[in-house]
C-alpha positions as YAML, in Angstrom:
chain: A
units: angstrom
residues:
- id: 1
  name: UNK
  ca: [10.98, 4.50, -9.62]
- id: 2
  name: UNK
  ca: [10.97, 2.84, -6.36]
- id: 3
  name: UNK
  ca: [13.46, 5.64, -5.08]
- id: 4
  name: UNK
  ca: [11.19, 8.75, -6.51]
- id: 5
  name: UNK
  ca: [8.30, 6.76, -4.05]
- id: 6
  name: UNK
  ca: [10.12, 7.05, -0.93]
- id: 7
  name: UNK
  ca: [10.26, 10.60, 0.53]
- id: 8
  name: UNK
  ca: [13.07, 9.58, 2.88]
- id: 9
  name: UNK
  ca: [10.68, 10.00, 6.50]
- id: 10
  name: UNK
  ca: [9.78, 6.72, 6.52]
- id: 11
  name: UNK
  ca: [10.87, 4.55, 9.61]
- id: 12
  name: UNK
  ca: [10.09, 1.29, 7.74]
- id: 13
  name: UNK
  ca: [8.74, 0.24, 3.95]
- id: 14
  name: UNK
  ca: [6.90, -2.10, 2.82]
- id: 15
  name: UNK
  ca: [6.37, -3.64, -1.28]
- id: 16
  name: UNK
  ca: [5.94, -6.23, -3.35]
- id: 17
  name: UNK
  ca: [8.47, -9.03, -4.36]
- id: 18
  name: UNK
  ca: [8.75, -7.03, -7.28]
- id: 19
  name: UNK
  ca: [10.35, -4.21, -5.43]
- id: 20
  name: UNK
  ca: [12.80, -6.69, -3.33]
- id: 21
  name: UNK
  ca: [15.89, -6.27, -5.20]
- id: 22
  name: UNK
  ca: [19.27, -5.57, -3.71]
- id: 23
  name: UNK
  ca: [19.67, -2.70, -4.53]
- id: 24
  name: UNK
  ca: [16.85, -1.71, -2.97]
- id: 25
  name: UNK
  ca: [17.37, -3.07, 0.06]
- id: 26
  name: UNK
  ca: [21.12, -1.26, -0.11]
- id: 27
  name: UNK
  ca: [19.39, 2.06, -0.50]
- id: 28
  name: UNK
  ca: [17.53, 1.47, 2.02]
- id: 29
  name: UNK
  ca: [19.74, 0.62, 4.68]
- id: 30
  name: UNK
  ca: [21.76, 3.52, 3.77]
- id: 31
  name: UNK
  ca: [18.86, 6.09, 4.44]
- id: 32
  name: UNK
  ca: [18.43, 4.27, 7.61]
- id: 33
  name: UNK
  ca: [14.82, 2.94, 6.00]
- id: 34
  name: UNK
  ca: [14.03, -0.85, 8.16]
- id: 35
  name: UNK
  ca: [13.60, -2.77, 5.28]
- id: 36
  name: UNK
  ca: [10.29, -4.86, 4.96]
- id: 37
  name: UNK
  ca: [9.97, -5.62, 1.26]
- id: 38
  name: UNK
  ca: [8.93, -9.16, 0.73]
- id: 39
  name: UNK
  ca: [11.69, -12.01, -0.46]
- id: 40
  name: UNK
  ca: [11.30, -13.63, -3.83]
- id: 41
  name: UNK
  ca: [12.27, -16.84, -4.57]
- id: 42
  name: UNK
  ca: [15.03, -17.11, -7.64]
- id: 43
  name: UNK
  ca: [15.04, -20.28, -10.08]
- id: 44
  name: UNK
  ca: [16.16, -23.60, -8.37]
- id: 45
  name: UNK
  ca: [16.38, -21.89, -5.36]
- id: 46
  name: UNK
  ca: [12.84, -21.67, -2.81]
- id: 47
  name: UNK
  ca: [12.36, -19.46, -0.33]
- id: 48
  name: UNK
  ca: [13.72, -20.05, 3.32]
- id: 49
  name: UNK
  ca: [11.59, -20.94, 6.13]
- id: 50
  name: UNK
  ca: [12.18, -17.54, 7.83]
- id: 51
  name: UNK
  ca: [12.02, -15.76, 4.51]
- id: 52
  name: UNK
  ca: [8.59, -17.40, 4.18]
- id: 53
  name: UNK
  ca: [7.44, -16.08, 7.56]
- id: 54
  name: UNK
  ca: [8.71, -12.99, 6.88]
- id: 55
  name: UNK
  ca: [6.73, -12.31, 4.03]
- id: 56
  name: UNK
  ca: [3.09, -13.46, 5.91]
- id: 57
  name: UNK
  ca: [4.14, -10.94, 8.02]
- id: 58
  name: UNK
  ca: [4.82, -8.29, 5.94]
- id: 59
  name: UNK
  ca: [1.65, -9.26, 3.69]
- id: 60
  name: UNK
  ca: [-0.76, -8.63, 6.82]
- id: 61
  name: UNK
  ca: [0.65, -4.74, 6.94]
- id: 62
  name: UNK
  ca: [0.16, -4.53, 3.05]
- id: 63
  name: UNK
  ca: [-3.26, -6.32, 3.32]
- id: 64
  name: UNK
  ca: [-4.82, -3.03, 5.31]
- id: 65
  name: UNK
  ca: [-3.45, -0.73, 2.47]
- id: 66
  name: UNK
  ca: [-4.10, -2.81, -0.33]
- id: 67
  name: UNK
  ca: [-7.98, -3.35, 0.70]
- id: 68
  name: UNK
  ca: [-8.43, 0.41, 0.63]
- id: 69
  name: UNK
  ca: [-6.91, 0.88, -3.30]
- id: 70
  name: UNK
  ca: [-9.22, -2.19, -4.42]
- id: 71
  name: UNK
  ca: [-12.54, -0.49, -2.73]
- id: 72
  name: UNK
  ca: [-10.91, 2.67, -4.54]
- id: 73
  name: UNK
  ca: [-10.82, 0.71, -8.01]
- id: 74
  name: UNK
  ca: [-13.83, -1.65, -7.57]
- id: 75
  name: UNK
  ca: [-16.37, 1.51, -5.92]
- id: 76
  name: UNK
  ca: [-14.76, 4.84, -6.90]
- id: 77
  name: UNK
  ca: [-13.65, 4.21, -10.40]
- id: 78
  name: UNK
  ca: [-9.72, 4.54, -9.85]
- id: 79
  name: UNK
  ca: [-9.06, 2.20, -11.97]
- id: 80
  name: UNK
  ca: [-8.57, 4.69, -14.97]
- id: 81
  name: UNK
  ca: [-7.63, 8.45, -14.90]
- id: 82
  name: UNK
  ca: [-10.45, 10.61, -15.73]
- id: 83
  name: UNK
  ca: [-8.78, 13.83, -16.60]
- id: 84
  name: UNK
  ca: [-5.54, 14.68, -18.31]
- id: 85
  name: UNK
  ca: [-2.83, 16.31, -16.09]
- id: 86
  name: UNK
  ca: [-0.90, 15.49, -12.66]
- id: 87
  name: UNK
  ca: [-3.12, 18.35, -11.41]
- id: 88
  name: UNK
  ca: [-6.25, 17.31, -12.16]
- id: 89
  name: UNK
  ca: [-5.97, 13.37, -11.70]
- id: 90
  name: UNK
  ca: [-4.54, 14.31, -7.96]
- id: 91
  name: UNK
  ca: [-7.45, 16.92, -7.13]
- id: 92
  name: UNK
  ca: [-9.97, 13.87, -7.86]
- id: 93
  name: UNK
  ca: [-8.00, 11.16, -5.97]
- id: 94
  name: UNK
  ca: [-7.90, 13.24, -3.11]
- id: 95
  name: UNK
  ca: [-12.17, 13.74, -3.75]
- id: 96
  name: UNK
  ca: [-12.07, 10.11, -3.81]
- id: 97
  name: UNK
  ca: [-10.58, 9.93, -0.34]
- id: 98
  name: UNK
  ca: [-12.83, 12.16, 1.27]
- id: 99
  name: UNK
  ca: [-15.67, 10.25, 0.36]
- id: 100
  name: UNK
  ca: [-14.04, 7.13, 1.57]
- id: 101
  name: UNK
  ca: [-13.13, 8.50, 4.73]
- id: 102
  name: UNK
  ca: [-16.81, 10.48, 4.86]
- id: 103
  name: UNK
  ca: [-18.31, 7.13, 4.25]
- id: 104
  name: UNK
  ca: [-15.80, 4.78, 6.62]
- id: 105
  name: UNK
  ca: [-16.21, 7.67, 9.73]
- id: 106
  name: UNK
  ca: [-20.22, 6.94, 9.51]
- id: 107
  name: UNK
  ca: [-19.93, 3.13, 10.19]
- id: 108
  name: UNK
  ca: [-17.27, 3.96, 12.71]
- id: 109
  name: UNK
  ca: [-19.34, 6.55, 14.54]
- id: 110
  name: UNK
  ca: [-22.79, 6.12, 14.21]
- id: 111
  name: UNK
  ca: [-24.17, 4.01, 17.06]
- id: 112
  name: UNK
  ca: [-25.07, 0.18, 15.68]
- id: 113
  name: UNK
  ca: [-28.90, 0.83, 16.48]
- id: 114
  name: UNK
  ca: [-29.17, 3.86, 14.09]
- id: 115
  name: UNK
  ca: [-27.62, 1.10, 10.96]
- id: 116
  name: UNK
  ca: [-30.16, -1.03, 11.82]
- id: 117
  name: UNK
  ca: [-33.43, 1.14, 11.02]
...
């Protein structure tokens, strides 16, 4: 799965512990992919110091993208599939981020005196 999510144009990825397998990381230095998936720590054996820093860093990148699917679940309703078919369930996750976008671009644009009448 993690393969089919990578299109190959990336310069860098970033996931989950639950993506930061071995393999992975193989893969991806063989595409020439910088690897940023986070580190996880095995039985009996913690995390490094650098491997603990490594993943704060990595979490603040992933903390930009993950606010934006929780809004998405929590305001829009993603949290289920409404319709049946790739199609269909695409067409209305793409609505979805219109109106997110429509709705960030007016708090980014409109001057601070207009939000406050």
């Amino acid at each position: 799965m993690f393969k089919g999510l990578v299109s190959g144009d990336e310069t860098f990825v970033c996931a989950d512990k639950a993506y930061g397998s071995q393999d992975h990381r193989n893969w991806l230095l063989a595409n020439g992919i910088a690897d940023r998936l986070m580190h996880k720590a095995q039985k009996n054996k913690p995390l490094v110091n650098w491997q603990v820093w490594f993943n704060k860093s990595v979490a603040i990148i992933r903390s930009g993208v993950e606010r934006i699917f929780g809004v998405g679940k929590r305001s829009y309703g993603l949290g289920r599939a409404r319709y049946r078919g790739i199609e269909r369930v695409r067409g209305h996750f793409f609505m979805i981020a219109m109106a997110y976008n429509l709705r960030r671009a007016v708090t980014i644009v409109a001057p601070r005196d207009s939000l406050a009448a």
